[in-house]
C-alpha positions in Angstrom: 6.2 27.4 -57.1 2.9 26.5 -56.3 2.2 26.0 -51.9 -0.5 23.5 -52.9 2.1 20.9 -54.8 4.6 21.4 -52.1 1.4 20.3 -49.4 0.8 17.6 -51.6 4.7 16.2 -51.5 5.0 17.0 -47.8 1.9 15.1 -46.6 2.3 12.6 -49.3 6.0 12.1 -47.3 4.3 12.6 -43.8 2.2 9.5 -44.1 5.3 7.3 -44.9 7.9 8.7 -42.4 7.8 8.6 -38.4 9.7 10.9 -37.5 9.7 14.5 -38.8 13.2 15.7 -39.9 15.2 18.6 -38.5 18.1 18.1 -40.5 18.3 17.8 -44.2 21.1 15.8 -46.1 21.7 16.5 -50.0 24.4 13.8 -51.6 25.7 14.8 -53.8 27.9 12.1 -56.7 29.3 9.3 -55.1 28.5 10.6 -52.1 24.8 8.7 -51.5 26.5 6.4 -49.2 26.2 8.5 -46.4 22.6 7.7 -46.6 23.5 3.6 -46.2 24.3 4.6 -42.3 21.0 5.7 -41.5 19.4 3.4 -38.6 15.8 2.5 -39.5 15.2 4.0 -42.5 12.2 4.8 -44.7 13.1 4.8 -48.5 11.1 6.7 -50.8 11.5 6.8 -54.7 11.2 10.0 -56.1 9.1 8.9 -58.7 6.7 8.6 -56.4 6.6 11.2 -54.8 4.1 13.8 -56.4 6.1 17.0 -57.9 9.5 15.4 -57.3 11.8 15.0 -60.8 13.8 11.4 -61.3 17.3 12.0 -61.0 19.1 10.5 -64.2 23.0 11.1 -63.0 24.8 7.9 -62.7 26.3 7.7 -59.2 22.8 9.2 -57.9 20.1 6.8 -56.5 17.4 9.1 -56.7 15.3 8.3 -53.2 15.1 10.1 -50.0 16.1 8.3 -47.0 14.5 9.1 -43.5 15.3 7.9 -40.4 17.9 8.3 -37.3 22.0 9.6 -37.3 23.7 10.4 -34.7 20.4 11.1 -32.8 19.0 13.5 -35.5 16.0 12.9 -37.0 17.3 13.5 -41.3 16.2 13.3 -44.0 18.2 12.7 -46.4 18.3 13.3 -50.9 20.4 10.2 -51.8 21.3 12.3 -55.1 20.1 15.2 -56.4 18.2 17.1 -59.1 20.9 19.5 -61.6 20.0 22.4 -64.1 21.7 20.6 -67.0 19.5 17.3 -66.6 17.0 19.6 -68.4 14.8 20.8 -65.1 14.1 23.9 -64.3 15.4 25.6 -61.1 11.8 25.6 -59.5 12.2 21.4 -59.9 16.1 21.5 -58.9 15.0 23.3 -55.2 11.4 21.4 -54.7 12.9 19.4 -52.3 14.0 22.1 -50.7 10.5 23.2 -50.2 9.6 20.1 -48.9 12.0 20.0 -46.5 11.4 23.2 -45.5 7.6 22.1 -45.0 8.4 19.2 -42.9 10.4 20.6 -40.7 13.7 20.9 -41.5 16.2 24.0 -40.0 19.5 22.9 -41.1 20.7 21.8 -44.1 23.9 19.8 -44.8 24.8 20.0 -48.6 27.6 18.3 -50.1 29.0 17.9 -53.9 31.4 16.8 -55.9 33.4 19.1 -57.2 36.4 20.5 -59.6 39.5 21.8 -57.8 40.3 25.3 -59.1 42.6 26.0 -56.4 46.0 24.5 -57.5 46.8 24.2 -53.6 43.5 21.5 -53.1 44.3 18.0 -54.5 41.8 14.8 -55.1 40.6 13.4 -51.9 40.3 16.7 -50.5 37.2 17.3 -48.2 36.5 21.2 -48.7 34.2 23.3 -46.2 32.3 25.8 -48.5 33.1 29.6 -47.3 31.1 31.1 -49.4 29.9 30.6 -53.1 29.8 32.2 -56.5 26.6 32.2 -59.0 28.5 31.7 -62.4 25.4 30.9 -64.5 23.5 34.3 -64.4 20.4 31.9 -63.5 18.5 32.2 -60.2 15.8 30.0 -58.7 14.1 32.8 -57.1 13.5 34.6 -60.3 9.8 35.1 -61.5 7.0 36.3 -59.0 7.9 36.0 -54.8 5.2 34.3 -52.5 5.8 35.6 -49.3 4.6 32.7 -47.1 7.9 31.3 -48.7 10.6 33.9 -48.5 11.2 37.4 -48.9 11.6 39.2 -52.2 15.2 40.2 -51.6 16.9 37.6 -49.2 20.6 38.7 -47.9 23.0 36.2 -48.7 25.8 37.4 -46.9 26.4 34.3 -44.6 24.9 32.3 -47.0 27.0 29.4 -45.7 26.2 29.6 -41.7 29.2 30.8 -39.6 28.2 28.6 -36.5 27.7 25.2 -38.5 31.3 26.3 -40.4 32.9 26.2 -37.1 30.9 22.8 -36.2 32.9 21.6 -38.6 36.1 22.9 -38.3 36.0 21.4 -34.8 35.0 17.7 -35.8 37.8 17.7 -38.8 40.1 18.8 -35.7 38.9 16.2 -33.4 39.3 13.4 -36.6 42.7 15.1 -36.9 41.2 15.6 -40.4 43.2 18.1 -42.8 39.5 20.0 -43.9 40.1 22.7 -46.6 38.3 25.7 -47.1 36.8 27.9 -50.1 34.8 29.3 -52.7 32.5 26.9 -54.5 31.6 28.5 -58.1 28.1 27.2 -59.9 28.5 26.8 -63.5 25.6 24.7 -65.1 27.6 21.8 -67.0 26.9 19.6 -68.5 30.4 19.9 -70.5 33.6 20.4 -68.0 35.2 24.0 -68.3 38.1 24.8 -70.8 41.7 25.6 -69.2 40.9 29.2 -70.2 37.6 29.2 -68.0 39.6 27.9 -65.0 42.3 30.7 -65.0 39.2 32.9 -65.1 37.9 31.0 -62.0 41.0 31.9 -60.4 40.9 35.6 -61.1 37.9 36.0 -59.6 38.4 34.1 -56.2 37.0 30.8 -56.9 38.6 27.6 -55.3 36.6 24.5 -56.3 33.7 24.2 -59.2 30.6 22.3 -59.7 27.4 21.8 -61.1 25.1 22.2 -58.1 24.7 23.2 -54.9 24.5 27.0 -55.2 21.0 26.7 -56.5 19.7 24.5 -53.2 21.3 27.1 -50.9 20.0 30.3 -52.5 16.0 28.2 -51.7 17.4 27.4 -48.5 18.5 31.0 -47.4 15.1 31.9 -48.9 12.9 29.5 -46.4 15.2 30.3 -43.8 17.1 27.3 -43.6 20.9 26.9 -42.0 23.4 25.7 -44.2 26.5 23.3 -44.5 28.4 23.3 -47.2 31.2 20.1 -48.0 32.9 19.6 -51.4 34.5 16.3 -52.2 37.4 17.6 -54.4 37.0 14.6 -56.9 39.6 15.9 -59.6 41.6 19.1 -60.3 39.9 21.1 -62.7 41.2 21.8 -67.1 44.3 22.8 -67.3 45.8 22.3 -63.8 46.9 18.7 -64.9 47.4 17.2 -68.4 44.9 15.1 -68.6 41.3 14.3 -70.0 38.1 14.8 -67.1 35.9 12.4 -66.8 32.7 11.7 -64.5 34.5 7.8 -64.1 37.5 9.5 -62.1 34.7 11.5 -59.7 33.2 8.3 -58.9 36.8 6.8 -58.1 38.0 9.6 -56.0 35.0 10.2 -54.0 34.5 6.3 -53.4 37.9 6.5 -52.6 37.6 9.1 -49.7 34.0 7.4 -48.4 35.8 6.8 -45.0 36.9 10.3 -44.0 33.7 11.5 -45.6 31.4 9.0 -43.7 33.4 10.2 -40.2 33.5 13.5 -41.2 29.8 14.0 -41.7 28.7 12.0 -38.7 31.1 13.8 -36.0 29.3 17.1 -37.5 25.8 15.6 -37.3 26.6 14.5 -33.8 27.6 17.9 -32.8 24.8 19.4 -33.9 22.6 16.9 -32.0 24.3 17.6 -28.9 23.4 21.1 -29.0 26.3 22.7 -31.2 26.3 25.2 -34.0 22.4 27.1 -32.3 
């Protein structure tokens, strides 16, 4: 990752924005609508911003919103960039960068993602505890520029323990039945198999995706605070008899958009009011 194509994004977003984000939003599928409630916002293709990919997932609009929520200055990804679309992980986490550059300290990450835990069911808003890299690929691979990162970041409380508890206190005061678990990265595109799933299981995952992990791992690296949320759009193969298809995660999360929406905001203005460091 070159520093002088991340300058060129940041100041290249600088000159368009007012004010500078502390907070950084990623929406994930079907989930962009959170980005419809920001008050005065600045819209910004990707494609026009220098470095950035083009997001080609349907449900994604591929723009960054800035502006004002809940008294935070965000900025937010209305969709995101994915491994499978062909990028490499260096493209999948730019934004990342960027964010980092302008700003940002805490990131708020959602997805949509595969139940694995036959106890979650569609609809089901889960707070990521922690994560599992199931792809053997990691966006910090290659050399390490230290004005970045270190060379060996911990990832222990990858997910941030103060921000997790942020959350569990705005699901209680929605009286909001919030899940918790283990988000696994596989790198699609294709759905698992039933026999992947039971595997999933074995080894302690609760929900599945095709995102996410990535994002955090850059985050953690620039020393950014993270959020994890995953939609639970549809129980993963083999858990119900029946076909997946991206159609049903569009359904499900624009199905849930209210708690969502509520959800996310109560948490945003928490942290604005001093909550979670």
């Amino acid at each position: 990752m070159q520093i002088n194509q991340i300058n060129e994004a940041t100041s290249f977003i600088k000159d368009k924005i007012s004010d500078l984000p502390k907070v950084g939003l990623i929406l994930g599928s079907g989930l962009g609508m959170l980005a419809d409630e920001i008050e005065n916002p600045v819209k910004i293709k990707y494609d026009e911003i220098p470095g950035f990919p083009t997001s080609t997932v349907e449900g994604h609009a591929g723009q960054l919103v800035s502006g004002q929520l809940k008294g935070l200055p965000v900025l937010a990804m209305q969709g995101r960039f994915h491994f499978y679309e062909g990028y490499g992980l260096d493209a999948v986490t730019f934004p990342v960068r960027v964010m980092k550059a302008l700003g940002v300290e805490k990131l708020v990450v959602t997805n949509a993602a595969g139940g694995v835990n036959p106890n979650l069911v569609p609809g089901d808003l889960m707070l990521i505890t922690d994560h599992i890299n199931n792809t053997s690929q990691n966006p910090l691979m290659g050399p390490n520029d230290s004005d970045l990162g270190v060379r060996f970041p911990d990832m222990s409380t990858a997910y941030d323990r103060d921000l997790q508890n942020v959350a569990r206190s705005a699901a209680s005061e929605l009286d909001m039945n919030l899940k918790e678990g283990v988000y696994v990265w596989n790198t699609g595109p294709s759905y698992e198999t039933p026999a992947e799933i039971k595997m999933l299981q074995t080894v302690g995952g609760d929900a599945v995706g095709m995102s996410t992990v990535p994002e955090v791992i850059v985050a953690r690296h620039a020393g950014i605070d993270c959020l994890g949320i995953s939609c639970i759009s549809n129980m993963a193969a083999g858990i119900l008899d029946q076909p997946l298809s991206h159609d049903e995660v569009i359904e499900t999360t624009e199905n849930v958009r209210q708690t969502f929406l509520d959800f996310v905001k109560e948490v945003l203005l928490r942290i604005s009011n001093g909550e979670g460091r």
